[in-house]
VODO-907494 format. One line per field, with one value per atom (N, C-alpha, C): x, y, z; residue number from 1. Coordinates in steps of 0.2 Angstrom, whole numbers. Atoms other than C-alpha are relative to their C-alpha. Layout:
px: (X,...);
py: (Y,...);
pz: (Z,...);
num: (NUM,...);
REM end
This chain:
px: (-3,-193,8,-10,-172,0,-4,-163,7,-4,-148,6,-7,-129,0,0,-129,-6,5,-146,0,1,-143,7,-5,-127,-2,4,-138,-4,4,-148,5,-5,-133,3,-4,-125,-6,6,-142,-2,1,-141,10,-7,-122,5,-3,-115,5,-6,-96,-2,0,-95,4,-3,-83,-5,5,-88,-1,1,-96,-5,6,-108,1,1,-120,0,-2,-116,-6,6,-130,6,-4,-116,7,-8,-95,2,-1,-94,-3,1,-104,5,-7,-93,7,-6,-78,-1,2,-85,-1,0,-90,8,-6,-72,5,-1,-66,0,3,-76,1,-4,-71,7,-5,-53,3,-6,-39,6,-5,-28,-2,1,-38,-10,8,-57,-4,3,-69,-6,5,-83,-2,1,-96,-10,7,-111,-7,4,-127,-8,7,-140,-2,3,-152,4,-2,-141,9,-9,-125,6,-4,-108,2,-5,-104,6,-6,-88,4,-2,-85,-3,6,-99,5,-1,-86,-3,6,-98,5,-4,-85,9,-8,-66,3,-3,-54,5,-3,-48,6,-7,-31,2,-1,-34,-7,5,-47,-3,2,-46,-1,2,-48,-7,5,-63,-6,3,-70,-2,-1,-64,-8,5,-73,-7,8,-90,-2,3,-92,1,1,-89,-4,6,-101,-5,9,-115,-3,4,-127,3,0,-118,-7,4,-128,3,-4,-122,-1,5,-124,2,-2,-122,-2,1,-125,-9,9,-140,-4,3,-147,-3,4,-151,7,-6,-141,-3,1,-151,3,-4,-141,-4,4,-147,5,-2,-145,3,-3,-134,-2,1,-140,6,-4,-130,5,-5,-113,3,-1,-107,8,-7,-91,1,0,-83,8,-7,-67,4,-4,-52,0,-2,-50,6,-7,-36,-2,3,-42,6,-2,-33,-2,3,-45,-6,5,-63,-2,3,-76,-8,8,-95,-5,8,-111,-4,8,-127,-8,5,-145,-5,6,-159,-5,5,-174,-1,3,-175,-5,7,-191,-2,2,-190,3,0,-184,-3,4,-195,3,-4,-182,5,-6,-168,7,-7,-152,6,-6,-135,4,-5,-123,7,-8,-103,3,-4,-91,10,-6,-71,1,-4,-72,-6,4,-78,1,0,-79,-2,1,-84,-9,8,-102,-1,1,-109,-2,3,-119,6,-7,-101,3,-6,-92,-6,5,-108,-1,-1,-106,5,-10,-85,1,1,-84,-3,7,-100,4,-2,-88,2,-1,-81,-7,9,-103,0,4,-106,-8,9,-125,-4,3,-132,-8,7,-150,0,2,-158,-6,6,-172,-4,5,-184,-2,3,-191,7,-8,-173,5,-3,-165,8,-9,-146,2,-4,-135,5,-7,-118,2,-3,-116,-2,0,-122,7,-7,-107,5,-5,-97,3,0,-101,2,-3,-96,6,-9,-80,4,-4,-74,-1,-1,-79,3,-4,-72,7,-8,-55,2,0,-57,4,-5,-43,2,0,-41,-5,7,-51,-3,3,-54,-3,5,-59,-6,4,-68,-9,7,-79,-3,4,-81,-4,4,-86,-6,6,-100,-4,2,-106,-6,4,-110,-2,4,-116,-9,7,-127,-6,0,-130,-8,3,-135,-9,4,-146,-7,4,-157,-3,5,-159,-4,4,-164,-7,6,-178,-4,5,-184,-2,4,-185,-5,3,-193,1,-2,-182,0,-2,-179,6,-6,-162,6,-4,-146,6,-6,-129,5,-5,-113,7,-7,-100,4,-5,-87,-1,-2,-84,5,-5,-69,4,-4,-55,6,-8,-43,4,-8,-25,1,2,-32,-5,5,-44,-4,6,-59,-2,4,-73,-5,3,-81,-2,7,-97,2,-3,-87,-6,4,-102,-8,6,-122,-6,4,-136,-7,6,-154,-8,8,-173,-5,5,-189,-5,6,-205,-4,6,-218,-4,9,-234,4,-1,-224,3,-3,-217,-6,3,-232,1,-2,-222,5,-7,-208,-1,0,-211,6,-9,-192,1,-3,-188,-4,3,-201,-1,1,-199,8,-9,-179,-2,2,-190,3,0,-183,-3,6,-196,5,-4,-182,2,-3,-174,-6,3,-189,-4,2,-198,-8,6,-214,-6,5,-224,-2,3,-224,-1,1,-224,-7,7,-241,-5,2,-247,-2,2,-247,-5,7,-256,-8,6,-269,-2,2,-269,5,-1,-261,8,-7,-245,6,-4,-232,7,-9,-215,-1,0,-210,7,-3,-200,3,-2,-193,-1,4,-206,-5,5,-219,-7,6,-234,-2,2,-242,-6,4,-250,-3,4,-266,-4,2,-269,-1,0,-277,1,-3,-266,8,-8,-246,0,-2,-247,-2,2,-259,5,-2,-249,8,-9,-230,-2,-1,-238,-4,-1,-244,4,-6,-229,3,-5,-221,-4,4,-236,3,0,-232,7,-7,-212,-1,1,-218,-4,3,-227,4,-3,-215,3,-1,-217,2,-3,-211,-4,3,-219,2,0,-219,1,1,-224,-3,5,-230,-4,4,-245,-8,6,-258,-5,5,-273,-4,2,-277,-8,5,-292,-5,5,-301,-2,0,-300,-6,11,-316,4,-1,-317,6,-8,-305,7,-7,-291,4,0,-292,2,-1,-291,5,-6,-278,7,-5,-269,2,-2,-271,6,-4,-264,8,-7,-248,1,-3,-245,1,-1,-249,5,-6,-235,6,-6,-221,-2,1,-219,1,-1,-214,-5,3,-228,-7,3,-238,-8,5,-253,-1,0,-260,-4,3,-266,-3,3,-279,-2,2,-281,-4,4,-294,-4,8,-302,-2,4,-314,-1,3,-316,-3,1,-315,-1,-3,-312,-7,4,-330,2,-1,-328,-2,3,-340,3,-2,-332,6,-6,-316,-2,2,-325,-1,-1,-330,5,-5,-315,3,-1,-310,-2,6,-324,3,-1,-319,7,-7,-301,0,1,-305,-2,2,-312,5,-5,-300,8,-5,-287,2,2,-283,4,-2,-279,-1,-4,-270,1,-5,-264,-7,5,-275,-1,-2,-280,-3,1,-282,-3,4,-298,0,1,-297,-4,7,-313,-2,1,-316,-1,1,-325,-5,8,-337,-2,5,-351,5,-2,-340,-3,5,-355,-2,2,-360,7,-6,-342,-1,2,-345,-3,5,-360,2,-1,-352,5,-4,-339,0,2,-348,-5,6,-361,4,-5,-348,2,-4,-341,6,-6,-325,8,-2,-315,7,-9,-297,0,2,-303,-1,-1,-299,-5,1,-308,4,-3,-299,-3,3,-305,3,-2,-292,8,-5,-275,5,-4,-265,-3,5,-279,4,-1,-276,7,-8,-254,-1,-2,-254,-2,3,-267,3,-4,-257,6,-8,-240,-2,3,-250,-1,3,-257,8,-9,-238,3,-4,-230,-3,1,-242,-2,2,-243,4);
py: (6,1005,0,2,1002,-9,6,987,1,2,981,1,-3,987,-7,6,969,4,0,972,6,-4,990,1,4,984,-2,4,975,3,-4,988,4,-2,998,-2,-1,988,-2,0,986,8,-6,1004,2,0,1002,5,-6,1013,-8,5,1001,-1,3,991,-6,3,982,-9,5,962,-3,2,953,-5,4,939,-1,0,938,-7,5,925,0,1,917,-4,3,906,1,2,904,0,3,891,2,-4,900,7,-8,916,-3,1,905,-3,4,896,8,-7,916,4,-3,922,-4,3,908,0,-3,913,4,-5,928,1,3,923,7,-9,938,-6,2,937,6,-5,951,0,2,950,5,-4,961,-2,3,955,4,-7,968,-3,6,963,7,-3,967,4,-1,976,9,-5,993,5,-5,1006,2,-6,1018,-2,2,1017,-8,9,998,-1,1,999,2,-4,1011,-4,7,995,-5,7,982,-5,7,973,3,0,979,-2,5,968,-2,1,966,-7,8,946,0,2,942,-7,9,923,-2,2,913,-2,1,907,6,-5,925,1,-1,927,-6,3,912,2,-2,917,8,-6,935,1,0,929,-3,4,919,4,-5,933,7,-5,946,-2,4,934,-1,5,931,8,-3,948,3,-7,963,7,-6,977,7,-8,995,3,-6,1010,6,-5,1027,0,1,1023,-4,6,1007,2,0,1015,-4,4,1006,-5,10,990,-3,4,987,-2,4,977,-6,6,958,-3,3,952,-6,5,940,-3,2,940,4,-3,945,2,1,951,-1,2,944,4,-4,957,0,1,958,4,-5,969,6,-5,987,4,-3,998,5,-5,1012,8,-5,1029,7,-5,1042,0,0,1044,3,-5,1053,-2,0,1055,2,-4,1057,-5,1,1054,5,-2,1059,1,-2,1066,3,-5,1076,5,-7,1095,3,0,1096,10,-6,1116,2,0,1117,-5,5,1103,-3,4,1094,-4,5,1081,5,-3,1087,-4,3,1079,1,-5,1081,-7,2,1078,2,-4,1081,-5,4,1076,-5,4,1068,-6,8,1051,-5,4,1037,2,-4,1051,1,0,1053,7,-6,1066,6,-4,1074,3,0,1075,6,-3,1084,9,-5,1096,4,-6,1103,1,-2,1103,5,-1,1107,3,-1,1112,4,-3,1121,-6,7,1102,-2,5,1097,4,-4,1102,-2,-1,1103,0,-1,1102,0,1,1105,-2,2,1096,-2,-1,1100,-5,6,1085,0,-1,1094,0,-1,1098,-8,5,1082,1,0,1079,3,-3,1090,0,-1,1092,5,-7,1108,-2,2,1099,-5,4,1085,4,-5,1099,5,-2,1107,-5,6,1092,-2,2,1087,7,-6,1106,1,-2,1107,-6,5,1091,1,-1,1095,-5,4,1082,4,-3,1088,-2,4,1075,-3,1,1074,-6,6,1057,-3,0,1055,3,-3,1068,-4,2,1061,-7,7,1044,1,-3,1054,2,-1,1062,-4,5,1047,-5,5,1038,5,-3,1052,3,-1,1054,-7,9,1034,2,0,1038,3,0,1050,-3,5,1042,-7,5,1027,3,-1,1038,1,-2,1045,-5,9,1027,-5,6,1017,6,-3,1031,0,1,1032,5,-5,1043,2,-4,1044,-6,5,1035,3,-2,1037,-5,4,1030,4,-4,1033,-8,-7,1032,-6,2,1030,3,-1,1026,3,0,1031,-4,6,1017,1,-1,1018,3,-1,1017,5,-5,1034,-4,4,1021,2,-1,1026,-6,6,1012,2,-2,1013,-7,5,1004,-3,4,1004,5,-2,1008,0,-1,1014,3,-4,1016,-2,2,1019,2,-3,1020,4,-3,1029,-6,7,1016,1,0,1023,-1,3,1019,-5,7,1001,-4,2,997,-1,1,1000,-3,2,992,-6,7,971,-1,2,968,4,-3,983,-4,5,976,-7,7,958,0,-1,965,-1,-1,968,-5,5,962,1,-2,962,-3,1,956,5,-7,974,5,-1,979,4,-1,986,-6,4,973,3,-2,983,7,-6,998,-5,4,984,-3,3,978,5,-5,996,0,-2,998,-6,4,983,1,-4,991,7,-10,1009,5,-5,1014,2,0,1024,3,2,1021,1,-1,1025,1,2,1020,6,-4,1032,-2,2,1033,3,-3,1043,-5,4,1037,2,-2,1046,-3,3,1035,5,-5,1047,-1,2,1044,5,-8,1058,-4,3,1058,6,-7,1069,-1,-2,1071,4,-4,1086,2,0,1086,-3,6,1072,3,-4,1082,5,-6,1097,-3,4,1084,1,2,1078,7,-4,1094,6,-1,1100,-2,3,1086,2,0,1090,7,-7,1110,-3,2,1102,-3,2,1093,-7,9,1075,-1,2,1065,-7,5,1055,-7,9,1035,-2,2,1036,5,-5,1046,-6,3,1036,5,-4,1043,-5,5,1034,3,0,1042,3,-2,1048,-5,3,1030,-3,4,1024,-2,2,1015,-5,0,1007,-7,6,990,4,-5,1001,2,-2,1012,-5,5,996,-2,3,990,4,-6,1007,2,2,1004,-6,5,987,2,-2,993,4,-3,1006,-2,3,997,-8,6,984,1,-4,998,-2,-1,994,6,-8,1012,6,-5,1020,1,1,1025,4,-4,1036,1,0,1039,6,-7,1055,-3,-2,1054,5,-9,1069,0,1,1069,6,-5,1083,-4,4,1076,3,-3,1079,-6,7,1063,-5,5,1054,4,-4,1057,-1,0,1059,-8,5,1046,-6,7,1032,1,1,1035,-1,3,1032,-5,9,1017,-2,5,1012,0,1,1017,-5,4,1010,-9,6,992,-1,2,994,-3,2,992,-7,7,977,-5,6,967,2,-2,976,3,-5,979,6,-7,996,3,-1,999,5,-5,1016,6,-6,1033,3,-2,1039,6,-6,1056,1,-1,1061,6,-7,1077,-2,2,1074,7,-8,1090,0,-1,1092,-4,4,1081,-4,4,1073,-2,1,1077,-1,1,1081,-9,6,1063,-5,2,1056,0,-1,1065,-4,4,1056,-8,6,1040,-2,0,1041,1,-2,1047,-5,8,1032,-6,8,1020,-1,0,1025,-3,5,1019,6,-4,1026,4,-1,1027,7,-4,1040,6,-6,1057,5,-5,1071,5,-9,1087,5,-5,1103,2,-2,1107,-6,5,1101,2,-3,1112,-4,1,1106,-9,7,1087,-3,3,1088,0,-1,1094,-6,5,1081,-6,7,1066,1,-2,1074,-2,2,1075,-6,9,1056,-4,4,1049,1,1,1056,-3,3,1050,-6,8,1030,-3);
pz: (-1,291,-2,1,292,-1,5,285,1,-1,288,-3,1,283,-8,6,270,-4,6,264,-3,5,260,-6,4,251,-6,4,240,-3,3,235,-4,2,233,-8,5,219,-5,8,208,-3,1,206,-2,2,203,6,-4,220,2,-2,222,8,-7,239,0,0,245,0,0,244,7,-6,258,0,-1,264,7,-12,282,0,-3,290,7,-4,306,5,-7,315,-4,0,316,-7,4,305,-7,8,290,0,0,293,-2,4,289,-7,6,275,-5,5,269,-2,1,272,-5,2,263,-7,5,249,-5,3,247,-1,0,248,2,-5,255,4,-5,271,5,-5,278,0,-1,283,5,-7,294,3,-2,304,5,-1,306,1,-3,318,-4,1,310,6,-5,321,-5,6,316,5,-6,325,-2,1,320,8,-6,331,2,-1,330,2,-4,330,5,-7,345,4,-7,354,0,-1,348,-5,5,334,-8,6,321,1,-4,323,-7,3,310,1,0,306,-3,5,299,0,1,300,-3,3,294,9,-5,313,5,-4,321,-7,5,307,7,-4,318,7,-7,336,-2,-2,334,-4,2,324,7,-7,340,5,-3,349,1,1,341,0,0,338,6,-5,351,6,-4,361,1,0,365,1,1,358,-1,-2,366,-2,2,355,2,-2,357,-4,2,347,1,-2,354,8,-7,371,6,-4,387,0,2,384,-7,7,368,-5,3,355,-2,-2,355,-10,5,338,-3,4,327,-7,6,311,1,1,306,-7,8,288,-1,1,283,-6,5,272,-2,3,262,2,-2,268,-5,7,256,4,1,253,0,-4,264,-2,0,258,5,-3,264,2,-1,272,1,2,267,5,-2,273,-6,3,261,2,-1,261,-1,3,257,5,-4,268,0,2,267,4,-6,272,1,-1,277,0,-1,278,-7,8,259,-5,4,255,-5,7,244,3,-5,248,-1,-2,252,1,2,248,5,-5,263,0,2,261,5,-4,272,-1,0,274,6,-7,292,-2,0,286,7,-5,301,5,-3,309,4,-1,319,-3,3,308,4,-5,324,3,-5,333,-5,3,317,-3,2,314,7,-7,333,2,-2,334,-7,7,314,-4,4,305,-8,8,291,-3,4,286,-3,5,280,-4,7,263,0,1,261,-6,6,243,-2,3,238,-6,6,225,-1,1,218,-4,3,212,-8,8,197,-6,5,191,0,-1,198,2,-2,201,-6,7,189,-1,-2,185,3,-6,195,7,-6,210,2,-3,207,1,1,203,8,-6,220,7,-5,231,-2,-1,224,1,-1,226,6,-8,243,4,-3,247,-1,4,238,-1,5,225,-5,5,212,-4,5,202,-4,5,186,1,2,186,7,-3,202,2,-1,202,-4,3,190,4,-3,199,6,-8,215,-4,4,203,-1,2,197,5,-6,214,2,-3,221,-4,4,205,1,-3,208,7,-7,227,-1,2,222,-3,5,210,6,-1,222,4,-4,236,-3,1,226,-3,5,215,7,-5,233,6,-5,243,7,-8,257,4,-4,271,2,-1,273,-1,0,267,2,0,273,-1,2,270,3,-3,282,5,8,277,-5,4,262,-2,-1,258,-8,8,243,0,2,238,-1,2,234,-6,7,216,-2,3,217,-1,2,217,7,-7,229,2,-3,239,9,-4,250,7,-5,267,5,-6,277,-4,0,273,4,-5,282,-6,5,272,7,-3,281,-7,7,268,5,-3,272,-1,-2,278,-6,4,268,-7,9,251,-1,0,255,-4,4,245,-6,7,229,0,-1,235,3,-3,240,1,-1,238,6,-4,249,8,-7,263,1,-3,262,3,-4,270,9,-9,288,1,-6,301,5,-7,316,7,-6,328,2,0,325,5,0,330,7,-5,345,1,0,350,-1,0,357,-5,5,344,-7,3,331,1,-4,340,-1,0,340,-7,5,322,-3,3,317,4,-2,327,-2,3,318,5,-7,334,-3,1,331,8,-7,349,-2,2,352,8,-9,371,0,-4,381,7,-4,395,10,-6,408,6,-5,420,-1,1,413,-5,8,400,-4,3,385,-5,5,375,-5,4,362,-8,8,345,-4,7,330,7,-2,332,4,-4,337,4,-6,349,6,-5,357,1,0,355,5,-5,364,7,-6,378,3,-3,382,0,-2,382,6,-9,396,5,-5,405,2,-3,405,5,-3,409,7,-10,425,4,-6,431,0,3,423,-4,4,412,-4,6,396,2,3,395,-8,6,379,-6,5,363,-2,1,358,-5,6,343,-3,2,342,-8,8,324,0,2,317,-2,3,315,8,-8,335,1,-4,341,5,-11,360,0,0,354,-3,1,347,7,-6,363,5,-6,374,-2,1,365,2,-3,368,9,-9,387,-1,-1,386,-2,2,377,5,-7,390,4,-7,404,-1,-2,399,2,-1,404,8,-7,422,4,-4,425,-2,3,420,6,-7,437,0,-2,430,-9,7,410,-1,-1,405,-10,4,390,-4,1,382,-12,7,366,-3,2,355,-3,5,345,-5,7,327,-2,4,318,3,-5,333,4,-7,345,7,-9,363,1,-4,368,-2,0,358,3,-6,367,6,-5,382,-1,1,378,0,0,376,5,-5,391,6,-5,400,-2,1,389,2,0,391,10,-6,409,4,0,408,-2,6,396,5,-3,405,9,-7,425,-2,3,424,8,-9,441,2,2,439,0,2,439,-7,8,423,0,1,420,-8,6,405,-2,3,397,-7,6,381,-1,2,371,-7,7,356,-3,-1,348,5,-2,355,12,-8,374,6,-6,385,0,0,379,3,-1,384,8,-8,402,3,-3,405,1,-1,400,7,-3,410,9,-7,427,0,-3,427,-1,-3,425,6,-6,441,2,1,439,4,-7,456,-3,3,446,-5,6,433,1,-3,436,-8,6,423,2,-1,418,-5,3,411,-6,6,398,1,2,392,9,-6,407,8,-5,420,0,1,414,1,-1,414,7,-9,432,5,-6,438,-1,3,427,4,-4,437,7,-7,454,1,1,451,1,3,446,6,-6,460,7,-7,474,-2,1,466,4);
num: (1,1,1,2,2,2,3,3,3,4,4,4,5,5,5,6,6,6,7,7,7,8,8,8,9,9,9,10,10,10,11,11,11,12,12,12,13,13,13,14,14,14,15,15,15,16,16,16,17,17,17,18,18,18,19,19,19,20,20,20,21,21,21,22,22,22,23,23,23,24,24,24,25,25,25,26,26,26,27,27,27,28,28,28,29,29,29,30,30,30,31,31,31,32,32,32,33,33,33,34,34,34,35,35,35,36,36,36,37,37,37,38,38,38,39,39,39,40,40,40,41,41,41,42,42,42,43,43,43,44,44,44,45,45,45,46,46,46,47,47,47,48,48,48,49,49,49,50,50,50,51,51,51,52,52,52,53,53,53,54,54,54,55,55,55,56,56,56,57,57,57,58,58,58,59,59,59,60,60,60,61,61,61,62,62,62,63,63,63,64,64,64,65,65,65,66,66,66,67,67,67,68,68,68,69,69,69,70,70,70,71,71,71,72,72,72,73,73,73,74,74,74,75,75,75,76,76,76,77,77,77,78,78,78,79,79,79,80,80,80,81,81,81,82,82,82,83,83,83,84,84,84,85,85,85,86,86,86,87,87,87,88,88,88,89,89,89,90,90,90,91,91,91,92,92,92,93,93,93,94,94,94,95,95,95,96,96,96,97,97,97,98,98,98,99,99,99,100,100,100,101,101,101,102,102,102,103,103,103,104,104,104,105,105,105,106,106,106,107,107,107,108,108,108,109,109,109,110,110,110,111,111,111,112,112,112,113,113,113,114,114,114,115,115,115,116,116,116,117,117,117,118,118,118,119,119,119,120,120,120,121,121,121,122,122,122,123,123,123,124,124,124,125,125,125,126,126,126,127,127,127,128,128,128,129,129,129,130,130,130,131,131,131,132,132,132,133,133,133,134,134,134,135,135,135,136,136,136,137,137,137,138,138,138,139,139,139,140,140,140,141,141,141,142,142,142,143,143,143,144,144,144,145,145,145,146,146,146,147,147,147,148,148,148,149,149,149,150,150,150,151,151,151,152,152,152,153,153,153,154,154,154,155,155,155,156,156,156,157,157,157,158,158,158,159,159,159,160,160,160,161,161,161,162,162,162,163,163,163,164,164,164,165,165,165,166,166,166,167,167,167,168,168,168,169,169,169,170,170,170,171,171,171,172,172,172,173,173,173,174,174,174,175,175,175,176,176,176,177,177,177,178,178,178,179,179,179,180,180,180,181,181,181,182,182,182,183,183,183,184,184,184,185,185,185,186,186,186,187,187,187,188,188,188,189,189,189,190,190,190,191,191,191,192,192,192,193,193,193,194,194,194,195,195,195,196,196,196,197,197,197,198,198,198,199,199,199,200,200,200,201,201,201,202,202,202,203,203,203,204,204,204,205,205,205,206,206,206,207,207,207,208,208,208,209,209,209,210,210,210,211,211,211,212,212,212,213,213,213,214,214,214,215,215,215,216,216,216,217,217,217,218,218,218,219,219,219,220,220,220,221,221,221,222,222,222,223,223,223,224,224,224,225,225,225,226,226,226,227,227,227,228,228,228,229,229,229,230,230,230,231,231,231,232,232,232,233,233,233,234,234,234,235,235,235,236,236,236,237,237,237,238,238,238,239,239,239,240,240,240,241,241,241,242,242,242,243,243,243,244,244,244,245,245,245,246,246,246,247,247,247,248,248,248,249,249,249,250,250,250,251,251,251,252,252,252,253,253,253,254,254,254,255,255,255,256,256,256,257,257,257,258,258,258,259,259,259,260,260,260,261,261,261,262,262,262,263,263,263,264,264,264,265,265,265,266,266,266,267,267,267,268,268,268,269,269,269,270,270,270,271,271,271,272,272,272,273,273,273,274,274,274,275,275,275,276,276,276,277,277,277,278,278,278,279,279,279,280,280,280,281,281,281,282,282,282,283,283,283,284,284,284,285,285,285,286,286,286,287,287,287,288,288,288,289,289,289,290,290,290,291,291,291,292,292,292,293,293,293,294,294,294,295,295,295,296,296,296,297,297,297,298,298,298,299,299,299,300,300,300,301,301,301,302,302,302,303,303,303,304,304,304,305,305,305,306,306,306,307,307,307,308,308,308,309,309,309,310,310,310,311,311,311,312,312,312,313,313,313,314,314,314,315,315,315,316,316,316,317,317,317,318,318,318,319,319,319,320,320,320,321,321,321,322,322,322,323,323,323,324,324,324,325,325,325,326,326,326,327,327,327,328,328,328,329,329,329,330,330,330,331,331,331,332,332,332,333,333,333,334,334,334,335,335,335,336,336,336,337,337,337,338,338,338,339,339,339,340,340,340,341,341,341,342,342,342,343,343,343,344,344,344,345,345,345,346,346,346,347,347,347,348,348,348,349,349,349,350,350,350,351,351,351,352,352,352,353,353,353,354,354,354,355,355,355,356,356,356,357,357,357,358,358,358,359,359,359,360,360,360,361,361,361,362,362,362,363,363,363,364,364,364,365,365,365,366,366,366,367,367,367,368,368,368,369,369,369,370,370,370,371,371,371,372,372,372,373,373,373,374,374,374,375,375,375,376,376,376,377,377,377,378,378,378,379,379,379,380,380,380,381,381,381,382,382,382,383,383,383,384,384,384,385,385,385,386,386,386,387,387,387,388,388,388,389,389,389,390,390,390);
REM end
């Protein structure tokens, strides 16, 4: 789950990591009445949506009036604003944060992520702050510092100590305040169970003070059970519908942008799918993992999601059975047929338990659109052949 640039601000200063001041505003008129608030002569209004790159979109614009504070909330709110992360459909702006002017010296980059191949989080720093991290880690890659830290050990002073030296932090006192917030940062990563927090840039002020100019945090879903505060932040507008629809069904969906719609149970089943299909020639719709509890209404309901992409010309099923039998996958098949018209060829590949009995179902329904296949290789080709001749 992501949250919002304000909400993670607000998490921020309960753990004490400094941020400039700011309040979201919904319309114009609350945006002046927040600038107002905050009192200055210099203001920033910085559109809230779930996606990096804002201000290179235009949803971040610097005010010098109370009435350019107005003009350009009335400008970002209500766009649709396309980043490099939102896709080329954008995403449509609801709120704006009205945030105080700072006394911008230098820009820096951290933040906290998990390396999944040293199984421990990893601290990463670099000097090009404002900077797209992806961008200065393939021109650059010597500017990102890297730090592991180990869980059982935690955050130490020879970890802060290895970050203000490869920053070329040289001044004691900053140095320590650098330490501090990144001892801070740490600590929330690990007490909210997130997956990855950045902070770019953050900035150093004229007074050697470091402040967190912009924030980005995701949690891990399956531990937002310990966390009500963090999950009562969802915004479901941010949100995709249909993979939002998906999960209240067990089903786990992430839309793409192919024309073969794909219905696999296990991740990795469903990853080496899709990359069959791209080896034959085609191109995925969708990752789609019906899970290890799927019975014949899940399955139907996995049709209906797919079949709400209008580009999706042909579905390839592909099921070993362990947990998950063959035959109630057919069933679902069979009912998703019913509840759903199901326009499109659908290619069955069933294998593993209770398959023979899947077979049978499958062939006494008599259902004209429904192709079998022998294996996975068997079943891309014929989902690629089907796709291209709809």
């Amino acid at each position: 789950m992501n949250i919002h640039e304000y909400q993670a601000k607000q998490i921020f200063a309960k753990y004490g990591v400094p941020t400039p001041r700011g309040i979201v505003a919904n319309t114009p008129s609350q945006a002046v009445k927040n600038a107002h608030e905050l009192g200055g002569n210099i203001w920033v209004v910085k559109a809230q949506i779930h996606a990096g790159g804002r201000g290179l979109g235009g949803g971040v614009k610097l005010a010098k009036s109370i009435e350019e504070v107005e003009s350009l909330a009335s400008e970002i709110l209500g766009m649709t604003l396309v980043t490099h992360q939102t896709g080329p459909e954008g995403k449509l702006v609801h709120k704006v944060y009205i945030e105080e002017g700072a006394d911008i010296k230098d820009e820096l980059y951290l933040g906290v992520v998990l390396d999944r191949a040293k199984e421990m989080p990893v601290i990463i720093a670099s000097t090009e702050g404002g900077m797209a991290i992806e961008d200065v880690a393939r021109d650059t890659p010597e500017k990102i510092i890297k730090i592991s830290v180990d869980p059982t050990i935690g955050f130490s002073g020879f970890h802060g100590r290895e970050l203000v030296f490869g920053l070329g932090i040289t001044d004691s006192n900053e140095q320590k305040k650098f330490i501090s917030l990144a001892s801070k940062l740490y600590q929330l990563y690990m007490e909210t169970d997130a997956e990855i927090i950045e902070i770019n840039p953050l900035i150093k002020t004229g007074s050697g003070d470091f402040l967190a100019l912009d924030g980005k945090m995701g949690f891990d879903d399956s531990a937002l059970y310990r966390h009500q505060d963090i999950e009562d932040m969802r915004d479901i507008s941010e949100e995709d519908p249909d993979e939002r629809e998906a999960s209240q069904y067990g089903l786990s969906y992430v839309s793409l942008d192919g024309e073969i719609g794909c219905m696999v149970n296990g991740a990795g089943l469903a990853m080496g799918t899709m990359d069959t299909i791209n080896y034959m020639g085609g191109t995925p719709a969708n990752f789609l993992d019906v899970g290890g509890k799927a019975n014949a209404q899940t399955v139907a309901k996995g049709f209906e999601i797919i079949l709400k992409n209008p580009n999706v010309k042909a579905i390839f099923v592909n099921i070993f059975g362990g947990i998950v039998r063959c035959d109630r996958i057919a069933e679902g098949i069979l009912e998703a047929t019913k509840i759903v018209n199901v326009d499109v060829p659908v290619v069955v590949r069933l294998d593993g338990t209770n398959a023979p009995e899947a077979a049978e179902i499958l062939k006494n329904a008599n259902i004209k659109n429904i192709i079998t296949a022998t294996d996975l290789a068997d079943g891309a080709a014929k989902a690629v052949k089907a796709a291209s001749e709809a």
